[in-house]
C-alpha positions, -999 to 999 in steps of 0.1 A, spaced: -281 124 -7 -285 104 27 -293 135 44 -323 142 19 -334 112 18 -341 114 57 -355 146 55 -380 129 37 -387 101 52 -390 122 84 -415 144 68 -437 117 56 -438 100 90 -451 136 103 -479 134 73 -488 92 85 -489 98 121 -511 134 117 -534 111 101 -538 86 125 -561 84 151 -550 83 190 -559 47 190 -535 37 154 -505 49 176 -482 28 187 -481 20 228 -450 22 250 -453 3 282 -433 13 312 -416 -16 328 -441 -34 353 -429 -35 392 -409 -65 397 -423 -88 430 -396 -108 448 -407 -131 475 -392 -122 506 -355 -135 520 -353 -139 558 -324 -121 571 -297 -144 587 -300 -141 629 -271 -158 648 -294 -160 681 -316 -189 670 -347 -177 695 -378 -168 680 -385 -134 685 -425 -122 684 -437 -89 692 -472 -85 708 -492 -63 681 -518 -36 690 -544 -35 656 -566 -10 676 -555 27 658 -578 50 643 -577 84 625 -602 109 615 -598 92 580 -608 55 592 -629 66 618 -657 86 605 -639 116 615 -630 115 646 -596 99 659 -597 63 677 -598 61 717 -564 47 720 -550 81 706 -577 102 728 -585 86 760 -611 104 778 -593 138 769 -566 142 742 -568 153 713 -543 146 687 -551 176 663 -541 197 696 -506 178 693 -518 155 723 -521 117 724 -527 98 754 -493 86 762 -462 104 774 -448 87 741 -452 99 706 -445 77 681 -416 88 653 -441 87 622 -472 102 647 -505 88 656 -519 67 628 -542 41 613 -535 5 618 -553 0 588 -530 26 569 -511 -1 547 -479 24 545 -479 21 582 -481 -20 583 -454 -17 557 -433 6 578 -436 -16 610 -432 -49 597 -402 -40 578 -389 -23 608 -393 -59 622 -377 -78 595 -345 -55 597 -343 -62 638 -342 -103 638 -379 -100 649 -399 -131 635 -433 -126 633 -460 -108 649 -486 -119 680 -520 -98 673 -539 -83 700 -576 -100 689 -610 -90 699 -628 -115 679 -662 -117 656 -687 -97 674 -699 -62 662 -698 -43 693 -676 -10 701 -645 -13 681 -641 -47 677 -650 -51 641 -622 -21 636 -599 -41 653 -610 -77 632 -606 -53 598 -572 -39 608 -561 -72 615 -570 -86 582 -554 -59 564 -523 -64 589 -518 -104 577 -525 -93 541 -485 -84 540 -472 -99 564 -468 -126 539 -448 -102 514 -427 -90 544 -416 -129 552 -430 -126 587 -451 -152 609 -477 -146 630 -505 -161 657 -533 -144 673 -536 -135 712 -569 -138 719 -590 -116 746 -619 -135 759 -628 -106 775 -647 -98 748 -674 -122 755 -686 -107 785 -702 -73 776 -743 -86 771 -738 -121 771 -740 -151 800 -735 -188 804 -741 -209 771 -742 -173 751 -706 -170 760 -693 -204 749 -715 -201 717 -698 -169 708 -661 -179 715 -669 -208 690 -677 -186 665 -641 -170 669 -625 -202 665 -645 -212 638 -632 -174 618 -598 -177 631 -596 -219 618 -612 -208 589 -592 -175 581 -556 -177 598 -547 -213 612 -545 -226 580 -519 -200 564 -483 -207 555 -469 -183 579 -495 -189 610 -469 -200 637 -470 -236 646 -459 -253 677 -458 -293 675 -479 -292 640 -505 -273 656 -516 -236 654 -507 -215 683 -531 -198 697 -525 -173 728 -550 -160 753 -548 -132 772 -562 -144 802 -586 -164 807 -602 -134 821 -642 -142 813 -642 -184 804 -627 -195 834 -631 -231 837 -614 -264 820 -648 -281 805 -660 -245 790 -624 -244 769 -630 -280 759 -663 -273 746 -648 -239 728 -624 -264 713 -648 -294 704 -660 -285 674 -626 -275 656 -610 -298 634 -573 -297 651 -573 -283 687 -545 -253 686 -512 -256 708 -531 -231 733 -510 -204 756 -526 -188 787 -513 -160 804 -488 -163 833 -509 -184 865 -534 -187 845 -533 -223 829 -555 -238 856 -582 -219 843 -580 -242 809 -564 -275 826 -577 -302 855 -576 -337 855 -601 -346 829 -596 -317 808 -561 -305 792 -567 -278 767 -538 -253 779 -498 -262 769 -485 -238 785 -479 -200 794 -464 -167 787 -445 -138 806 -464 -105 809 -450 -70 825 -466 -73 861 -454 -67 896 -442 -102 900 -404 -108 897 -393 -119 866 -371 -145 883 -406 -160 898 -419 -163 866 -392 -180 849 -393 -205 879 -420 -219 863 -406 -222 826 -400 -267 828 -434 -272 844 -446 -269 806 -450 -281 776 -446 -248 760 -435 -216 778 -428 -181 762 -404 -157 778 -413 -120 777 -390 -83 775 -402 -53 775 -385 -20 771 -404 -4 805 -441 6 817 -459 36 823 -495 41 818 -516 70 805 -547 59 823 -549 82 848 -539 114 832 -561 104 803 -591 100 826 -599 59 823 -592 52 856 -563 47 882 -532 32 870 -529 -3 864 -493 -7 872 -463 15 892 -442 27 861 -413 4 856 -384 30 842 -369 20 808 -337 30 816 -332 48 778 -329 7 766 -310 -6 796 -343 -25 810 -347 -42 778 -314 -52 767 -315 -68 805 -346 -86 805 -334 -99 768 -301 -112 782 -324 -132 810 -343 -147 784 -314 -161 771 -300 -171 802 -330 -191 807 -327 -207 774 -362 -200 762 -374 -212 727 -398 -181 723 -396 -148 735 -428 -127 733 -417 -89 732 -438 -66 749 -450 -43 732 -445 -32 695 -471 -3 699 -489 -1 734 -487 35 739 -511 41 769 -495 15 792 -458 27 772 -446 -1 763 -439 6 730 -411 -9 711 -418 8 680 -394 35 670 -406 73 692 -397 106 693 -385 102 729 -363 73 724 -358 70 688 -340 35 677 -328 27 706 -351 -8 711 -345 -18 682 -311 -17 682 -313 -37 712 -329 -62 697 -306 -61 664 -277 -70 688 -299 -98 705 -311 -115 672 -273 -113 659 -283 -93 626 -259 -74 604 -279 -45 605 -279 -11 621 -301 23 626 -292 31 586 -317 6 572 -341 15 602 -336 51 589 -342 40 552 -372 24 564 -381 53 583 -380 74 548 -399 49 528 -430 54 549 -427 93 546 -422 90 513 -449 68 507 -468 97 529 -458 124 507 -464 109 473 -496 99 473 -517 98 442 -487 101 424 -480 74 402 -442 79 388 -431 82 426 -459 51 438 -445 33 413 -409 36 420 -418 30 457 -438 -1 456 -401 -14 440 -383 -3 465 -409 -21 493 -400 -53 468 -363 -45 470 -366 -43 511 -383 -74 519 -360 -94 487 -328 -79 513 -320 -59 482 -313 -26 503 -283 -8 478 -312 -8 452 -340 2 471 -325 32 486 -312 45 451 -350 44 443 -359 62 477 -330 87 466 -345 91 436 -379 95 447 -366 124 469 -351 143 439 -383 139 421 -368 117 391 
């Protein structure tokens, strides 16, 4: 009896639904991705670890097809298999735009101790590539936030020179204040030093003298905690005009020792490590090398130039560089030397993590790569990017493994 009477109840839901239109059915949502604000992961070194960011990479996608100078030089070509640098980075050449990428490297970040990020800025004006880099950098402090990571901007004033003079210049550099007070100084996770935003400058190289940095900062509403280059605070400072705090460390031919020498005759001072130097300039035909190559030592440089930073008991430590391929400083994971500066710097910052979560990061981007368009697998990966940056690794792997198996 039960058994007919289900037979016909199953029979008349086939003769109601046959009648229904597509819109009468009934709709079964899928479960929406679950967002978790991100969890710092626990350091025992309590230095603040920045890297110095490069926004500046293009592709044939984001470049109106052709790839970006910082991948060509005067004479690579990257669809040859060539990039100008004698390092290729583990994922190859990309887009700094490419939001799989930022995810990729700023959760490669998180997972080594490093805090935040210090971008490479070109400012406001639409000349060359600048307004490429100002996009890229945009995009770049779009997730930062998700990640948990902090960040400031390292200004070039350099980029005032090209066409402009005089008044022109300082009128110009306001304008970059102005977007950067407007835009960054003002966000959550824009570094402060003493309640005020740091801002970095690489240089002075083109506004060179104490009353023109006073009149770049006189029309902001809070001057920022400003950082010139190493020697180069005199350019911003004099008796009657103190806009500089202090400076930072950069790879040159001057001792490290030297420059440390220096560290209590400021208000502020960043340290600097660097996993090694040597340029592409020559072979890549813009011009004579800046800089006799400083060997990397496969990682022994930089785990030595981190110890000295905390033999000098530095507050901040500016690391140098997380992607500088033509001058190959690059921190950020290669083919050459795989993990092996960022495991340095997972010792230094005291994390419990190891090259397994870089490698899980490492398949997350590819992943990402290889599913595109492709909503089940998106899906299940922008979880697993909530999963990462929550410190909720066990789950977002099982979602990576799934993603592999194509379930």
């Amino acid at each position: 009896m039960k058994k007919l009477l289900f037979i016909i109840l199953f029979c008349c839901g086939i003769v109601l639904l046959s009648g229904c239109s597509k819109d009468d059915l009934p709709i079964i949502k899928e479960n929406p991705v679950e967002e978790f604000d991100p969890v710092a992961v626990t350091k025992t070194n309590p230095m603040k670890l920045y890297v110095h960011y490069m926004p500046w990479f293009e592709t044939p996608a984001t470049n109106n097809g052709a790839w970006g100078q910082h991948w060509t030089m005067a004479n690579k070509n990257p669809d040859s298999g060539e990039i100008a640098s004698y390092y290729n980075p583990l994922i190859g050449p990309y887009a700094s735009s490419d939001e799989a990428v930022i995810e990729y490297h700023l959760l490669l970040m998180k997972y080594s101790g490093i805090d935040g990020i210090l971008i490479d800025w070109y400012g406001t004006r639409d000349l060359w590539d600048y307004p490429a880099n100002k996009k890229n950098t945009e995009a770049i402090v779009k997730v930062l936030e998700k990640v948990g990571l902090n960040f400031a901007i390292v200004y070039e004033d350099q980029t005032v020179k090209e066409e402009l003079e005089g008044e022109a210049q300082i009128t110009q550099a306001k304008a970059d204040m102005k977007y950067l007070e407007d835009n960054f100084f003002g966000k959550s996770n824009y570094i402060k030093i003493g309640n005020k935003p740091l801002l970095m400058v690489f240089g002075p190289q083109e506004i060179k003298t104490p009353t023109d940095w006073t009149n770049v900062f006189s029309a902001m509403k809070t001057k920022p905690s400003f950082v010139t280059l190493y020697g180069h605070s005199n350019l911003a400072n004099n008796a009657d005009n103190k806009n500089a705090s202090g400076e930072f460390i950069w790879v040159d031919a001057t001792s490290m020792e030297t420059k440390y020498a220096i560290k209590d005759n400021f208000e502020v001072f960043f340290g600097g490590a660097y996993p090694g130097y040597k340029d592409f300039y020559k072979e890549g035909g813009w011009g004579e090398s800046a800089l006799a190559a400083i060997d990397h030592k496969d990682g022994a440089l930089l785990k030595e130039l981190l110890q000295m930073a905390k033999s000098k008991n530095v507050s901040n430590l500016q690391l140098i560089t997380w992607n500088d391929f033509g001058e190959g400083t690059m921190i950020e994971p290669t083919k050459e030397f795989g993990y092996k500066f960022l495991n340095e710097i997972q010792s230094f910052s005291g994390v419990s993590y190891s090259t397994s979560t870089l490698e899980n990061v490492y398949d997350y981007y590819n992943l990402r790569a290889a599913n595109k368009g492709k909503v089940k697998a998106e899906k299940k990966l922008t979880q697993a990017f909530y999963y990462f940056v929550s410190l909720q690794n066990e789950k977002a792997k099982a979602l990576l493994d799934e993603v592999k198996n194509g379930n």
